[in-house]
Predicted model as a PDB file, atoms N, CA, C, CB and O in Angstrom, pLDDT in the B-factor column:
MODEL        1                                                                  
ATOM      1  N   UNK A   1      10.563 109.595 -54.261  1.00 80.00           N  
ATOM      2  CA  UNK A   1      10.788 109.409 -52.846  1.00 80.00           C  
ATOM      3  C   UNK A   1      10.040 108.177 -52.332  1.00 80.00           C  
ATOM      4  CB  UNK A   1      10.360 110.653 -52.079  1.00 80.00           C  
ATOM      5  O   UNK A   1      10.675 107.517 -51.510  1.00 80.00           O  
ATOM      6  N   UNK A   2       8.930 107.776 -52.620  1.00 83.00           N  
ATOM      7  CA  UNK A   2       8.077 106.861 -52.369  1.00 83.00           C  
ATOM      8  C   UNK A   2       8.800 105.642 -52.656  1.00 83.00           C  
ATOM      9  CB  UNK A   2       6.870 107.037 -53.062  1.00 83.00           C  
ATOM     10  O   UNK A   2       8.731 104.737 -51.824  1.00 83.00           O  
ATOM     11  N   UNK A   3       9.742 105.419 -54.108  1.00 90.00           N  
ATOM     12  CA  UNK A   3      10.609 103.939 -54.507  1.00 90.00           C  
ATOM     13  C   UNK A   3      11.907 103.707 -52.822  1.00 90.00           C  
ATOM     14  CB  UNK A   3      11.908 104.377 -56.647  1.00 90.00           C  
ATOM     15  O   UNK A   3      12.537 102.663 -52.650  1.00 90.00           O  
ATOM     16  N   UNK A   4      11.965 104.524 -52.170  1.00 93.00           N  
ATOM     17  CA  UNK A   4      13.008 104.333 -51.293  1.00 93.00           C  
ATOM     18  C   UNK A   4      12.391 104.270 -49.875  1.00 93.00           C  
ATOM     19  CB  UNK A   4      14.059 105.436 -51.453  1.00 93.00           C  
ATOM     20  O   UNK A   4      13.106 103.769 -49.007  1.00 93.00           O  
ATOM     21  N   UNK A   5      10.921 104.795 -49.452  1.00 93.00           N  
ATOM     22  CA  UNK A   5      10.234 104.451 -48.470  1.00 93.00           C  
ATOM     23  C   UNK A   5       9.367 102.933 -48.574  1.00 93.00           C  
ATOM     24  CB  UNK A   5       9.422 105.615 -48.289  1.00 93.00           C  
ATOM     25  O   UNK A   5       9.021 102.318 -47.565  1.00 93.00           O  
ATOM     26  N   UNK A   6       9.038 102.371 -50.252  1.00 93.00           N  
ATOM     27  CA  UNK A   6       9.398 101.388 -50.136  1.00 93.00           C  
ATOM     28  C   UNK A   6      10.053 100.402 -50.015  1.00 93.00           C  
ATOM     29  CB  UNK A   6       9.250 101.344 -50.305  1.00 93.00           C  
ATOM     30  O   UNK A   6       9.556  99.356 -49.600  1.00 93.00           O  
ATOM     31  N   UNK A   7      11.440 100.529 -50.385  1.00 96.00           N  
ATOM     32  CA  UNK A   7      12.102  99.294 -50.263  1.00 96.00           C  
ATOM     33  C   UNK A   7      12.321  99.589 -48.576  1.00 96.00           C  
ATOM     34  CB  UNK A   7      13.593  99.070 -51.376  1.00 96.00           C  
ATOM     35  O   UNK A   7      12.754  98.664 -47.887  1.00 96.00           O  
ATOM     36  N   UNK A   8      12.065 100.660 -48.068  1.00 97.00           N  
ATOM     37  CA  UNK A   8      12.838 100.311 -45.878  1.00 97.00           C  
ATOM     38  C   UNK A   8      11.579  99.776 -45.684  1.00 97.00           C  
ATOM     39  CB  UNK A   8      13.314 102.096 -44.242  1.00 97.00           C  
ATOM     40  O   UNK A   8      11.481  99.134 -44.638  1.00 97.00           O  
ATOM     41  N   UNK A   9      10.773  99.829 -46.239  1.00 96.00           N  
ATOM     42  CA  UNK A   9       9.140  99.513 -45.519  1.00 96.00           C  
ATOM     43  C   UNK A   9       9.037  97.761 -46.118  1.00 96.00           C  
ATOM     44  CB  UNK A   9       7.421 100.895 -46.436  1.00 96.00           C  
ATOM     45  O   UNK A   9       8.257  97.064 -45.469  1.00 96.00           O  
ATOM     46  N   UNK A  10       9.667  97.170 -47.117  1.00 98.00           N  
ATOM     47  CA  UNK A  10       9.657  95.735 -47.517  1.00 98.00           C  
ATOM     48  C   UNK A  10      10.978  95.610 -46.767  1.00 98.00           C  
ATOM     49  CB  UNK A  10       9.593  95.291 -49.254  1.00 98.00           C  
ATOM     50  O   UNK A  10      10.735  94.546 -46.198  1.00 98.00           O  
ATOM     51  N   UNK A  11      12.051  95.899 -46.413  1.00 98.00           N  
ATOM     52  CA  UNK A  11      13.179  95.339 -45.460  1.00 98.00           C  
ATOM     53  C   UNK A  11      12.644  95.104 -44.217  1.00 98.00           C  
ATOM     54  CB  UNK A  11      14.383  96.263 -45.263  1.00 98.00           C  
ATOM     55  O   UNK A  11      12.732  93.990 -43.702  1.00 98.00           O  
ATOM     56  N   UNK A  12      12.132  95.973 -43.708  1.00 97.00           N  
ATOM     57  CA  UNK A  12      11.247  96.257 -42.110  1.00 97.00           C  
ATOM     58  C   UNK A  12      10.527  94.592 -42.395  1.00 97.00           C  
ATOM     59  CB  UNK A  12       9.630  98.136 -42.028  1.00 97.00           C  
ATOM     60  O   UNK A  12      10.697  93.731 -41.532  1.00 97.00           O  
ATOM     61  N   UNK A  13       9.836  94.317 -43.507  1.00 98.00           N  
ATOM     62  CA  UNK A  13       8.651  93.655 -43.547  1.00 98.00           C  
ATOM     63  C   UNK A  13       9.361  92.325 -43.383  1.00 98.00           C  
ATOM     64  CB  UNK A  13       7.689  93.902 -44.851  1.00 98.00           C  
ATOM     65  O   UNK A  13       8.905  91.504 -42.586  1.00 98.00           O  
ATOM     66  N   UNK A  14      10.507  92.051 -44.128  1.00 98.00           N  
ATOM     67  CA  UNK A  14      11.373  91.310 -44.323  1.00 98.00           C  
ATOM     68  C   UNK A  14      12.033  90.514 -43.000  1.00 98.00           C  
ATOM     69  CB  UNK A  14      12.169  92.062 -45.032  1.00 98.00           C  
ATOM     70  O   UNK A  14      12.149  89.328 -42.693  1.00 98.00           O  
ATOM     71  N   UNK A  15      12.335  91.552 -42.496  1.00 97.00           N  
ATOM     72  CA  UNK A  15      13.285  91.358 -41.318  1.00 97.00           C  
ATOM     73  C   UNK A  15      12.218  90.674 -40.359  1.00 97.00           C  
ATOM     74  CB  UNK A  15      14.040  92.881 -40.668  1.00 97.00           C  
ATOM     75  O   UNK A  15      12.578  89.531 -40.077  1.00 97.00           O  
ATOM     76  N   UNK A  16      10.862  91.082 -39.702  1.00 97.00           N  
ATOM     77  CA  UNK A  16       9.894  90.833 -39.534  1.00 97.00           C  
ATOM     78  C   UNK A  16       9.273  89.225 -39.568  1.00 97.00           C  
ATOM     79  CB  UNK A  16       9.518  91.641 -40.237  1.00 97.00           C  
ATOM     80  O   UNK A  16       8.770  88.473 -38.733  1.00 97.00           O  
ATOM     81  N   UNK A  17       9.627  89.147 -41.109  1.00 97.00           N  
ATOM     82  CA  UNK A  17       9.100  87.772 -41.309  1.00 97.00           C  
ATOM     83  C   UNK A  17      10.137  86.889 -41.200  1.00 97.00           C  
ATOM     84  CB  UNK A  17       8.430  87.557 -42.582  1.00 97.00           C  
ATOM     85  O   UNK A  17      10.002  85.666 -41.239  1.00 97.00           O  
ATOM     86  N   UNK A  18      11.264  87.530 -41.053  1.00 97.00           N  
ATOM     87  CA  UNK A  18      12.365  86.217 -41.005  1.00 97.00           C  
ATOM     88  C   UNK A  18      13.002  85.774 -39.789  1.00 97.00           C  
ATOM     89  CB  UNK A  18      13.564  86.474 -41.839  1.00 97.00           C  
ATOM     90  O   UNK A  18      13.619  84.728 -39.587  1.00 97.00           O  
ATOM     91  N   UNK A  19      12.661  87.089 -38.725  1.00 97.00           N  
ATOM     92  CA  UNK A  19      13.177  86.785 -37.502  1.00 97.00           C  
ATOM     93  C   UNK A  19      11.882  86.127 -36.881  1.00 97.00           C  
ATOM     94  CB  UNK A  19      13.812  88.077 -36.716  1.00 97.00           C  
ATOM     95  O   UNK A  19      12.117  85.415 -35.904  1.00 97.00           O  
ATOM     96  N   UNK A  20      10.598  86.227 -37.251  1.00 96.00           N  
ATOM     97  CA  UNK A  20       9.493  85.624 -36.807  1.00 96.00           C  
ATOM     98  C   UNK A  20       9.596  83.980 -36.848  1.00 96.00           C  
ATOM     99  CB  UNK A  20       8.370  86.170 -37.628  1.00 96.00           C  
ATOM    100  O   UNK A  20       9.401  83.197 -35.918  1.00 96.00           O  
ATOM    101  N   UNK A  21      10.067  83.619 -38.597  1.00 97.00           N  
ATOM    102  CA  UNK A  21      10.174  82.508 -38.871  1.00 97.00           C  
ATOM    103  C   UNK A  21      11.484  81.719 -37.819  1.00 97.00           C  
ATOM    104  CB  UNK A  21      10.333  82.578 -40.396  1.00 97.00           C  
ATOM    105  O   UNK A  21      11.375  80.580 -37.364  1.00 97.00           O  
ATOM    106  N   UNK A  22      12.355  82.384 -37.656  1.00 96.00           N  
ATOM    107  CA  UNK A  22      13.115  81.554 -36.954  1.00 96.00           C  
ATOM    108  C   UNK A  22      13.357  81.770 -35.319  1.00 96.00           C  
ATOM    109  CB  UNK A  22      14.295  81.591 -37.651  1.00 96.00           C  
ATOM    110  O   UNK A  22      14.394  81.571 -34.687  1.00 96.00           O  
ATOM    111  N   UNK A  23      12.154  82.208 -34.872  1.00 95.00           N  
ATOM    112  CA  UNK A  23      12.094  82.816 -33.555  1.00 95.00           C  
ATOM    113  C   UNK A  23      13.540  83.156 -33.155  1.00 95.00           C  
ATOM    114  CB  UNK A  23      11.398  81.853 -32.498  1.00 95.00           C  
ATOM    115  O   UNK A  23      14.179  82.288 -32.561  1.00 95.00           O  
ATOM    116  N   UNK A  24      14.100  84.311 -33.422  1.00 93.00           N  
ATOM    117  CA  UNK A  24      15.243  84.973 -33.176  1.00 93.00           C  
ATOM    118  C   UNK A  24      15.535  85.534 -32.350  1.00 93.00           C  
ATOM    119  CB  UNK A  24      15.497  85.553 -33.744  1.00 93.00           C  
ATOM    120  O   UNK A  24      14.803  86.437 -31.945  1.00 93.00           O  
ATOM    121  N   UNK A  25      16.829  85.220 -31.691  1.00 95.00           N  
ATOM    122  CA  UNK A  25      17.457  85.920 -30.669  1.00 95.00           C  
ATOM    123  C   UNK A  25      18.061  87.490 -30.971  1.00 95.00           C  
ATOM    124  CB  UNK A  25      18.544  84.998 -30.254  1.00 95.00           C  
ATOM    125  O   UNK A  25      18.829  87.966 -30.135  1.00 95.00           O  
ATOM    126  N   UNK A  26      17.818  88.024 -31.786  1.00 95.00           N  
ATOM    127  CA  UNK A  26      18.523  89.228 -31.921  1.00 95.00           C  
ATOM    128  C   UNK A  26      17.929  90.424 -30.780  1.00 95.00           C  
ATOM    129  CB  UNK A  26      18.350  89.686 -33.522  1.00 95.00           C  
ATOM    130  O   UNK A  26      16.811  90.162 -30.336  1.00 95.00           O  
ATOM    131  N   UNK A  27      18.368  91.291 -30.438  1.00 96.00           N  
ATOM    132  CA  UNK A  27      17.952  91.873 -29.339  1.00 96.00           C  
ATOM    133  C   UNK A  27      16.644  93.188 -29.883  1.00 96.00           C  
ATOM    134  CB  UNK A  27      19.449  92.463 -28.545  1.00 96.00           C  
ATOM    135  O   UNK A  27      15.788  93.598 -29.099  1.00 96.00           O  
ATOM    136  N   UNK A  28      16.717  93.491 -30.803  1.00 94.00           N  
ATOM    137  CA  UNK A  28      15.183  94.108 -31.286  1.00 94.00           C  
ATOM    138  C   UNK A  28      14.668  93.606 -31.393  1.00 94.00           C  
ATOM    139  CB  UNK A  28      14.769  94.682 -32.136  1.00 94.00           C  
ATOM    140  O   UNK A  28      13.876  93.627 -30.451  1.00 94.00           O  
ATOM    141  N   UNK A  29      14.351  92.665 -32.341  1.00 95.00           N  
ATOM    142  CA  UNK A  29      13.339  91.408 -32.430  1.00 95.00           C  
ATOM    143  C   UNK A  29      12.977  90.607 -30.563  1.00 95.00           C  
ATOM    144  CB  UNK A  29      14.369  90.009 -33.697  1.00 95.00           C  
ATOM    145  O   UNK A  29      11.964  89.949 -30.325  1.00 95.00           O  
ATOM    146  N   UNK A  30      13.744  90.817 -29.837  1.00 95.00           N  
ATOM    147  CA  UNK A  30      13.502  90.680 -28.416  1.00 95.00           C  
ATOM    148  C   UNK A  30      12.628  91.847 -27.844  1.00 95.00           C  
ATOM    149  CB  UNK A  30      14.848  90.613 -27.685  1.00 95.00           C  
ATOM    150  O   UNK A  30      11.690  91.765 -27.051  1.00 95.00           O  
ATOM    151  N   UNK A  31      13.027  92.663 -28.285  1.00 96.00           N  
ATOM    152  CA  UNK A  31      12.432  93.579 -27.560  1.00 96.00           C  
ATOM    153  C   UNK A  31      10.803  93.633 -27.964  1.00 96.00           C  
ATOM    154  CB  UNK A  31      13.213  94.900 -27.779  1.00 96.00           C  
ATOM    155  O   UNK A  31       9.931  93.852 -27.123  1.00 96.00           O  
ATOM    156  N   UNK A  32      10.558  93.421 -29.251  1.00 94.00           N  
ATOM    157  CA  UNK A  32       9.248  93.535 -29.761  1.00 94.00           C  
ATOM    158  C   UNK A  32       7.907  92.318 -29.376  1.00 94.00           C  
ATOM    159  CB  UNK A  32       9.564  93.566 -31.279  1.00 94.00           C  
ATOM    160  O   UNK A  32       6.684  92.206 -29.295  1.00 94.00           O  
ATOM    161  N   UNK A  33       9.438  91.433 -29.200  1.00 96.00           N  
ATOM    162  CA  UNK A  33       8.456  90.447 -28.844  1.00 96.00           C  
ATOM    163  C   UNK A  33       7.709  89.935 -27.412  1.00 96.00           C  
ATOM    164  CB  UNK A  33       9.017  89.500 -29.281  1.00 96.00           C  
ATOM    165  O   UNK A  33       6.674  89.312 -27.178  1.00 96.00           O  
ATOM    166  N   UNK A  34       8.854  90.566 -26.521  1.00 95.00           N  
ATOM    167  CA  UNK A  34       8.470  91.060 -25.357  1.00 95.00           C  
ATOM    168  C   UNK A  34       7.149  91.841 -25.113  1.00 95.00           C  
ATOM    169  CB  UNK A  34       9.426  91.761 -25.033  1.00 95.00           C  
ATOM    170  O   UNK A  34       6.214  91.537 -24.373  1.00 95.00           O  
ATOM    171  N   UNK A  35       7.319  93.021 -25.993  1.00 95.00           N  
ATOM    172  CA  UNK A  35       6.023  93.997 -25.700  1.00 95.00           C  
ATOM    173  C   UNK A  35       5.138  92.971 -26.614  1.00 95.00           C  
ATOM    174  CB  UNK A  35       6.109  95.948 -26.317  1.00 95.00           C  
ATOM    175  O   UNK A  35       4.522  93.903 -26.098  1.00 95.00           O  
ATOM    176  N   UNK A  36       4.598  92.265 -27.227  1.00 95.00           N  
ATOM    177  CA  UNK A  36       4.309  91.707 -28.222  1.00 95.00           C  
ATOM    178  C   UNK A  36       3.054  90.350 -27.127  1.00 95.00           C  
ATOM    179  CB  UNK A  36       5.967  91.212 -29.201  1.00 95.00           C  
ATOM    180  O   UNK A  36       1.831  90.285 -27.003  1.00 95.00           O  
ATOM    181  N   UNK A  37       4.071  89.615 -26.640  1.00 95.00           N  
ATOM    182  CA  UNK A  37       3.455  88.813 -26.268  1.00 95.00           C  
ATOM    183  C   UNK A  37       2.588  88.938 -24.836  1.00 95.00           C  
ATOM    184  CB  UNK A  37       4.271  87.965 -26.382  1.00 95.00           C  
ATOM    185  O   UNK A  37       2.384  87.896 -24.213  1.00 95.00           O  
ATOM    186  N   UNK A  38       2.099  90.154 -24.336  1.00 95.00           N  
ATOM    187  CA  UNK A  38       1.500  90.439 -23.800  1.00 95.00           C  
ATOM    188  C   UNK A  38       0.061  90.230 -23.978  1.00 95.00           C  
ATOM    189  CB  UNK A  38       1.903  91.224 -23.712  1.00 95.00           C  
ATOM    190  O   UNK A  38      -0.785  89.678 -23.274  1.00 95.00           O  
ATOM    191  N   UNK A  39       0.004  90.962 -25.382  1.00 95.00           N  
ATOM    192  CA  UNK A  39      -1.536  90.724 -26.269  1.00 95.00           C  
ATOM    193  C   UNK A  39      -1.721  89.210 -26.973  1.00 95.00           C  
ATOM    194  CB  UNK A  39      -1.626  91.944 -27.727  1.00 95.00           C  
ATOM    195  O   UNK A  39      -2.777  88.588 -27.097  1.00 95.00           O  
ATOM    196  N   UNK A  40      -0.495  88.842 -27.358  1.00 95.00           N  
ATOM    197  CA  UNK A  40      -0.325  88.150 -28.622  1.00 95.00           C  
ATOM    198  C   UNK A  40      -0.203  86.095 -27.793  1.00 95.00           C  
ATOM    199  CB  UNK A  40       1.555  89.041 -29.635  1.00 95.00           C  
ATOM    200  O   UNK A  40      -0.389  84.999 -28.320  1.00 95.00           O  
ATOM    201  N   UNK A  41       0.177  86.502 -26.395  1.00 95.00           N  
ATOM    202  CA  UNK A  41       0.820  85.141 -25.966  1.00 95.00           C  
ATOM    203  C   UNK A  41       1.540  84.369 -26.164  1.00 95.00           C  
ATOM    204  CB  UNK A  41       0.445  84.531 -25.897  1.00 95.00           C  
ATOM    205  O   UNK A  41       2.667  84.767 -25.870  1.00 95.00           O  
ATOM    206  N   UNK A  42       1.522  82.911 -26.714  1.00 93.00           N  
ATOM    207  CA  UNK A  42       2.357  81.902 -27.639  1.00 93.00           C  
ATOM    208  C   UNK A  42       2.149  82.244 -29.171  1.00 93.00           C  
ATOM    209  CB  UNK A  42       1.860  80.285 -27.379  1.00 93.00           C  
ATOM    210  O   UNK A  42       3.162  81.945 -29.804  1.00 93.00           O  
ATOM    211  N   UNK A  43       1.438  82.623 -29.731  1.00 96.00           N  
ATOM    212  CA  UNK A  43       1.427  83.070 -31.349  1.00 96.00           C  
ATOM    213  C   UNK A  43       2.162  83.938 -31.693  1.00 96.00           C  
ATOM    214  CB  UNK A  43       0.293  83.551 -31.885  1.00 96.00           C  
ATOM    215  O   UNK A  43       2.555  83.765 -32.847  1.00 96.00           O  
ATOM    216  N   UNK A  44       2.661  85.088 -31.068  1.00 97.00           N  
ATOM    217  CA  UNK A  44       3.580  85.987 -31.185  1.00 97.00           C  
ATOM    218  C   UNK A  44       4.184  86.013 -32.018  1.00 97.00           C  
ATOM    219  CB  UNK A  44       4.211  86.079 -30.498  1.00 97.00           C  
ATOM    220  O   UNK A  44       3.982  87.041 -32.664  1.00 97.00           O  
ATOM    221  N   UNK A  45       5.127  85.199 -32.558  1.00 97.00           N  
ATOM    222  CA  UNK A  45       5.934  84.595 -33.698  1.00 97.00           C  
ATOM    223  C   UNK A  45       5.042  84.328 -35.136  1.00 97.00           C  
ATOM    224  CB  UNK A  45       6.545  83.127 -33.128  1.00 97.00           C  
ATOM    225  O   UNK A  45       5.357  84.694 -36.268  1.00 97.00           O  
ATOM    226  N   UNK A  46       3.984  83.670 -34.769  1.00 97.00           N  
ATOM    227  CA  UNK A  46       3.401  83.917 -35.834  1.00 97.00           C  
ATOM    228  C   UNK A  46       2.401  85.107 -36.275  1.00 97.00           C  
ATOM    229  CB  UNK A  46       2.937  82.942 -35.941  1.00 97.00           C  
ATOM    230  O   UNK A  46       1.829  85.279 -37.351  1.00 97.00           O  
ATOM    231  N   UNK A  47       2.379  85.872 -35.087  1.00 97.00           N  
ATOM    232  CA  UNK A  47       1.997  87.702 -35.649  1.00 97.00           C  
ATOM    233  C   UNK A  47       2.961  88.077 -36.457  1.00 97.00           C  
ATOM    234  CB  UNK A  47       1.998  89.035 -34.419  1.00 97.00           C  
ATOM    235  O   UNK A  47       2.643  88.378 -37.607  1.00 97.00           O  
ATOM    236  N   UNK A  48       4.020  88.131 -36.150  1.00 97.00           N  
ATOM    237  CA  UNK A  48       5.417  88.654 -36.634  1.00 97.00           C  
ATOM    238  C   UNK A  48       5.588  88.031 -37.998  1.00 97.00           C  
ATOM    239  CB  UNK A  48       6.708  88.226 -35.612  1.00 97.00           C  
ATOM    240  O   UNK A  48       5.957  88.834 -38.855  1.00 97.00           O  
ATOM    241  N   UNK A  49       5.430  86.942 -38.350  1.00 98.00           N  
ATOM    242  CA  UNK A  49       5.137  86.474 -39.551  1.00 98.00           C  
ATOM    243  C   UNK A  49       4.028  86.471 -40.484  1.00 98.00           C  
ATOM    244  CB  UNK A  49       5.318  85.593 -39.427  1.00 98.00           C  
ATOM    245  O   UNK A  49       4.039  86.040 -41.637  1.00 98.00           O  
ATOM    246  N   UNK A  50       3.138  86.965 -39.894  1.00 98.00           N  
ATOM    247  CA  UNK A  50       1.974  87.336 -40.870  1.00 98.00           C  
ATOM    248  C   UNK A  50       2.082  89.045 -40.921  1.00 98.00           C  
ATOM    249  CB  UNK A  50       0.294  86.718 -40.216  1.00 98.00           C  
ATOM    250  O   UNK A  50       1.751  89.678 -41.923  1.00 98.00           O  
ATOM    251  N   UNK A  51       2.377  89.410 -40.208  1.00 97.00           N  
ATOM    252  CA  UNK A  51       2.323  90.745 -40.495  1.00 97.00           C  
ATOM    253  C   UNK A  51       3.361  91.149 -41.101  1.00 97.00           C  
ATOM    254  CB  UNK A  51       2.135  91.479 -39.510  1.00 97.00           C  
ATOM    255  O   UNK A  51       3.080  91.956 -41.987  1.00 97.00           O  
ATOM    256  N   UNK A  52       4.740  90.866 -40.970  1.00 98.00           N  
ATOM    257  CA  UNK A  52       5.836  90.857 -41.735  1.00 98.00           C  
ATOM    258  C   UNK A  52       5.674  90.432 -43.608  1.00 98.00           C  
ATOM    259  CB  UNK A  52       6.725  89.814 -40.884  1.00 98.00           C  
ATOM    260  O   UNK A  52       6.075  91.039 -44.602  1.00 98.00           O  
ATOM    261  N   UNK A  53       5.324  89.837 -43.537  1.00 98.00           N  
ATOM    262  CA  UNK A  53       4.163  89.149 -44.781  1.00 98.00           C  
ATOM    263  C   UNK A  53       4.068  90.686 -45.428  1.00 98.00           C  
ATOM    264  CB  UNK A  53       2.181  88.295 -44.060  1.00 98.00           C  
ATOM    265  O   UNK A  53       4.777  91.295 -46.229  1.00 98.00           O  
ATOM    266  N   UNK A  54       2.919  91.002 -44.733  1.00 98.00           N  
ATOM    267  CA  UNK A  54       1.966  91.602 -45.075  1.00 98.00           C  
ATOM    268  C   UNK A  54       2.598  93.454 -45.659  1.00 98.00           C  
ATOM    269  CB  UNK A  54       0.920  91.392 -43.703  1.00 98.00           C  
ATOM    270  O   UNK A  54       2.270  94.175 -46.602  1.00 98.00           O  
ATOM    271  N   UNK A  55       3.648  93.614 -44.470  1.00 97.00           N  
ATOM    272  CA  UNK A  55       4.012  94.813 -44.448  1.00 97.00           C  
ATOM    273  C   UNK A  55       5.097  94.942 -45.639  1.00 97.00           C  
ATOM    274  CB  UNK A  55       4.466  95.158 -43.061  1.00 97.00           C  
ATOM    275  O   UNK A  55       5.417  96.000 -46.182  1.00 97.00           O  
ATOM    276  N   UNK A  56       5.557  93.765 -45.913  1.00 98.00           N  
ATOM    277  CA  UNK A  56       7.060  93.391 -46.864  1.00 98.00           C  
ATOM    278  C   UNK A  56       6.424  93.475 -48.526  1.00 98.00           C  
ATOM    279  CB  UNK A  56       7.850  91.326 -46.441  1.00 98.00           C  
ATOM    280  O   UNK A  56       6.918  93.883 -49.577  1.00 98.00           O  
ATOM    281  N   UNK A  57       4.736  92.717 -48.079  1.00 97.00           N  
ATOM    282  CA  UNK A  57       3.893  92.945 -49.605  1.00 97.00           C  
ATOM    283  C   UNK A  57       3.335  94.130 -50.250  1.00 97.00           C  
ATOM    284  CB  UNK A  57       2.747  92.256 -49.616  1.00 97.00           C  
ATOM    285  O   UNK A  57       2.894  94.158 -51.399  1.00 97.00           O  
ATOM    286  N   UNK A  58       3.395  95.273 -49.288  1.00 95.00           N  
ATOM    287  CA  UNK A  58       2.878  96.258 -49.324  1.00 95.00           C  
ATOM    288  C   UNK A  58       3.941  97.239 -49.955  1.00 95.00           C  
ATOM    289  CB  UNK A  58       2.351  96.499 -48.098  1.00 95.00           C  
ATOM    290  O   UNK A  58       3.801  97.907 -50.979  1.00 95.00           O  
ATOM    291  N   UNK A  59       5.620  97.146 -48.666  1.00 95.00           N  
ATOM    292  CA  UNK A  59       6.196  98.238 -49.299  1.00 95.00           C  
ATOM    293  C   UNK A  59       6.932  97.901 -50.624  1.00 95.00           C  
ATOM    294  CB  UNK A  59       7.093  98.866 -48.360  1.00 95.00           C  
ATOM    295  O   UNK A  59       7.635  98.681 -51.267  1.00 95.00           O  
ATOM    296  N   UNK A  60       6.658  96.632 -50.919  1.00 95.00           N  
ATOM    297  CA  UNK A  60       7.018  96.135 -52.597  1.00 95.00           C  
ATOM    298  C   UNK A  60       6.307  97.158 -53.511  1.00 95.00           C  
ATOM    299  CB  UNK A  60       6.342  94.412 -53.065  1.00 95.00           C  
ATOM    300  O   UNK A  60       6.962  97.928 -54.214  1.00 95.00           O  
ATOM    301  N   UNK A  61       4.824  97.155 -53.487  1.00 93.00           N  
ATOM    302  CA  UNK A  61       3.868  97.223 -54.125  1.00 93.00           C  
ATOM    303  C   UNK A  61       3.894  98.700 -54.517  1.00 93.00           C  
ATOM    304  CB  UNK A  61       2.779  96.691 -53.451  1.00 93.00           C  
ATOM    305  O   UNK A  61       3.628  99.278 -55.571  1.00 93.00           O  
ATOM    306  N   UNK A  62       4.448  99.266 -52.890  1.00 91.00           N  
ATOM    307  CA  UNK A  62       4.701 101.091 -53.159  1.00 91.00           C  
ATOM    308  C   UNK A  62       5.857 101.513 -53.540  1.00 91.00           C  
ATOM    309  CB  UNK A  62       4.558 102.026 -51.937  1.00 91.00           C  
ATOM    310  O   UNK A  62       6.090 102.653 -53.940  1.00 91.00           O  
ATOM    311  N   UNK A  63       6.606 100.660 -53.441  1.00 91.00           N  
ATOM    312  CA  UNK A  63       7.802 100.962 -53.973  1.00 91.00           C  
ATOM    313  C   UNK A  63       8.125 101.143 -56.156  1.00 91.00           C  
ATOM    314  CB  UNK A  63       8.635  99.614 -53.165  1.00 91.00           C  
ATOM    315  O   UNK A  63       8.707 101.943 -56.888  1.00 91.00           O  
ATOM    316  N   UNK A  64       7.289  99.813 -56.347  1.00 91.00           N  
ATOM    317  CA  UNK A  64       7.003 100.091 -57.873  1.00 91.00           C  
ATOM    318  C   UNK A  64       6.006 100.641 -58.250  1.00 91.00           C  
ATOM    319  CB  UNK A  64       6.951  99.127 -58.606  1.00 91.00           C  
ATOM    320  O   UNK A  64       5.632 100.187 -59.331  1.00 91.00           O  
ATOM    321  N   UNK A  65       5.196 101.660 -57.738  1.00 86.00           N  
ATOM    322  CA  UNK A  65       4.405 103.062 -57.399  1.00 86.00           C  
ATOM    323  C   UNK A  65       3.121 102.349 -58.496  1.00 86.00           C  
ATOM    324  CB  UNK A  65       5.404 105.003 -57.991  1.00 86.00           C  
ATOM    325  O   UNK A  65       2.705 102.858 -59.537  1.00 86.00           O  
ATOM    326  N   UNK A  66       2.638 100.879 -57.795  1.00 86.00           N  
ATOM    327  CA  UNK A  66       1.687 100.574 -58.562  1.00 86.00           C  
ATOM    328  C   UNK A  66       0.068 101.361 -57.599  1.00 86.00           C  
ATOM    329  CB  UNK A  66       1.842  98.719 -58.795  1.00 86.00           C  
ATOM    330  O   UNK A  66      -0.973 101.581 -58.219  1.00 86.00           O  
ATOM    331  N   UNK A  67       0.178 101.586 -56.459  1.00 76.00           N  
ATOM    332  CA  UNK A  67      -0.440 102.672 -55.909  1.00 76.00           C  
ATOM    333  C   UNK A  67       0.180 103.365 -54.800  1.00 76.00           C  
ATOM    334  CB  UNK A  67      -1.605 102.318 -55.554  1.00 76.00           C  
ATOM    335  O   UNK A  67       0.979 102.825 -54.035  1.00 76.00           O  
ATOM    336  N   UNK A  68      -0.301 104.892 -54.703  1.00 66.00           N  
ATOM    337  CA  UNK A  68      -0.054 105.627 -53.982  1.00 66.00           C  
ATOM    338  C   UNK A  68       0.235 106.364 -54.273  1.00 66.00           C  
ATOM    339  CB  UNK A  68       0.366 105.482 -53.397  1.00 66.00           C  
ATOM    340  O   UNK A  68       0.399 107.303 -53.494  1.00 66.00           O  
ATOM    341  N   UNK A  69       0.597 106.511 -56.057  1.00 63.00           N  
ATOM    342  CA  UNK A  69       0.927 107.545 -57.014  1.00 63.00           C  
ATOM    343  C   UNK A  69       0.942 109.148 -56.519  1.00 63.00           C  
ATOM    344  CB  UNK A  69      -0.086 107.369 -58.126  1.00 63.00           C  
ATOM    345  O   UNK A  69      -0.012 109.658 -55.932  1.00 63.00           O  
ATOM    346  N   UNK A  70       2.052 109.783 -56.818  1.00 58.00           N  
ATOM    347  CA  UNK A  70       1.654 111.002 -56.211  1.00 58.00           C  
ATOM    348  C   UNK A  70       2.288 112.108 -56.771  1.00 58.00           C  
ATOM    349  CB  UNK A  70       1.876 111.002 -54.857  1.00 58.00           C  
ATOM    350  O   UNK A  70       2.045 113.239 -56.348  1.00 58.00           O  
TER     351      UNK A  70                                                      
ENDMDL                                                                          
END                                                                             
């Protein structure tokens, strides 16, 4: 179960870093960035890209159950 909560958790991460990278008009990625740039200001985009990063490296990592083994 864990190989299939990783790969939505590296798509999530994915999507994340790619709508970040191309500051995207899609209307979720609007919406987030809305609530987003409250805290975040003009960097916003590049939260979304580092954390997208980050979240896309992770559900890789759990997905080939190198931890979290269970």
């Amino acid at each position: 179960m864990h190989q299939y909560f990783g790969i939505l958790m590296t798509a999530v991460g994915l999507f994340m870093l790619v709508c970040g990278t191309m500051k995207s008009e899609f209307i979720v990625y609007r919406l987030l960035v809305a609530r987003s740039r409250l805290l975040w200001g003009d960097a916003v985009h590049r939260f979304y890209q580092f954390s997208g990063l980050v979240v896309a490296i992770l559900g890789t990592v759990w997905a080939m159950g190198i931890i979290w083994r269970s």
